[in-house]
N, C-alpha and C positions, 0 to 999 in steps of 0.2 A: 442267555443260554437257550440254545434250540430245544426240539421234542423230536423225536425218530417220525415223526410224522411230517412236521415240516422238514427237516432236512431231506429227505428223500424227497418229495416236492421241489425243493429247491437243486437237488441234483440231478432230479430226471430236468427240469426245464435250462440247469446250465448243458448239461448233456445234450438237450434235442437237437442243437445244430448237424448233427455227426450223423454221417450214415447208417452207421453201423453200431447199434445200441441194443442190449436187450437187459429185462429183468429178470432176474431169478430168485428164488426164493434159494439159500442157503445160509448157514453158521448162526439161524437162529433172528435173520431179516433178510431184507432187501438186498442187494447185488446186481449191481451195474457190471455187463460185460461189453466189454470198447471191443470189436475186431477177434468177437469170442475170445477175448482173456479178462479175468476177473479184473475190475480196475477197483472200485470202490466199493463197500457194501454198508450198511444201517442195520444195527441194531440196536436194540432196547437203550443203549446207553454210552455207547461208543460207535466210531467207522473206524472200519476195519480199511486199511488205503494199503495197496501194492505201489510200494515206490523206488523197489530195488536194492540188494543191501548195503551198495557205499552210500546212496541217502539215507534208510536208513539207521545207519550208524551216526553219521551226524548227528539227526534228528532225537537219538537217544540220549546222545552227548549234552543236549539242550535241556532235557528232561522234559520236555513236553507230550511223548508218549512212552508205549512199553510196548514191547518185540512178542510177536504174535508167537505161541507156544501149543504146536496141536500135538497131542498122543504124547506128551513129554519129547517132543522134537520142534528145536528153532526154527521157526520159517522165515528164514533170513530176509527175504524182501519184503513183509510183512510187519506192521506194525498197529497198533491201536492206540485212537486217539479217543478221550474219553471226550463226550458233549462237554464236561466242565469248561476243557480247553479253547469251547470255538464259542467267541463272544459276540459277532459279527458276520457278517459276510466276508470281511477281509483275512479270516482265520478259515473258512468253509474255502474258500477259493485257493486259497494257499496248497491244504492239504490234496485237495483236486486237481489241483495243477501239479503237483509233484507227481500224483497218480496219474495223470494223463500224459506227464513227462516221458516216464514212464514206459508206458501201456504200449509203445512199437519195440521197445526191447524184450519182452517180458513172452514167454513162450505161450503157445494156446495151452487150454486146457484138454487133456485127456477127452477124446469122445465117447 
């Protein structure tokens, strides 16, 4: 199991290839924004991954995360995957590639 230290680490360095990358500090960590739209963010104990929400729902159907819940409202393309979940690199790449799958459908954020 990772630490919110190194996964960020390792998601800014898979991230570096890409033009267009920035950090931000929101939801309580880290946030990668691909092409200014949120794509992935690090916090204390989960990533928060925008993957859209016919992904997902799959992805819930698995039960490998749970559906991101702000103000008492669904954020349907949103979901949280706890650090328990990612034993590897091959579970961190997974998740990141859905979010980058992603990340040219997914609208900017509000300026």
């Amino acid at each position: 199991m990772f630490d919110s230290t190194t996964l960020t680490n390792l998601i800014r360095e898979a991230l570096s290839h890409l033009p267009k990358v920035e950090e931000k500090r929101m939801f309580g960590g880290t946030c990668f924004m691909v092409d200014d739209k949120m794509c992935i963010c690090i916090s204390k104990d989960h990533l928060l991954c925008r993957i859209g929400e016919e992904c997902a729902q799959v992805e819930l159907e698995k039960d490998t995360c749970r559906q991101m819940i702000n103000a008492g409202r669904v954020m349907k393309d949103y979901v949280y995957v706890d650090f328990e979940q990612i034993y590897s690199l091959k579970e961190l790449n997974y998740w990141l590639g859905l979010a980058l799958e992603y990340n040219p459908l997914a609208r900017s954020s509000r300026k």
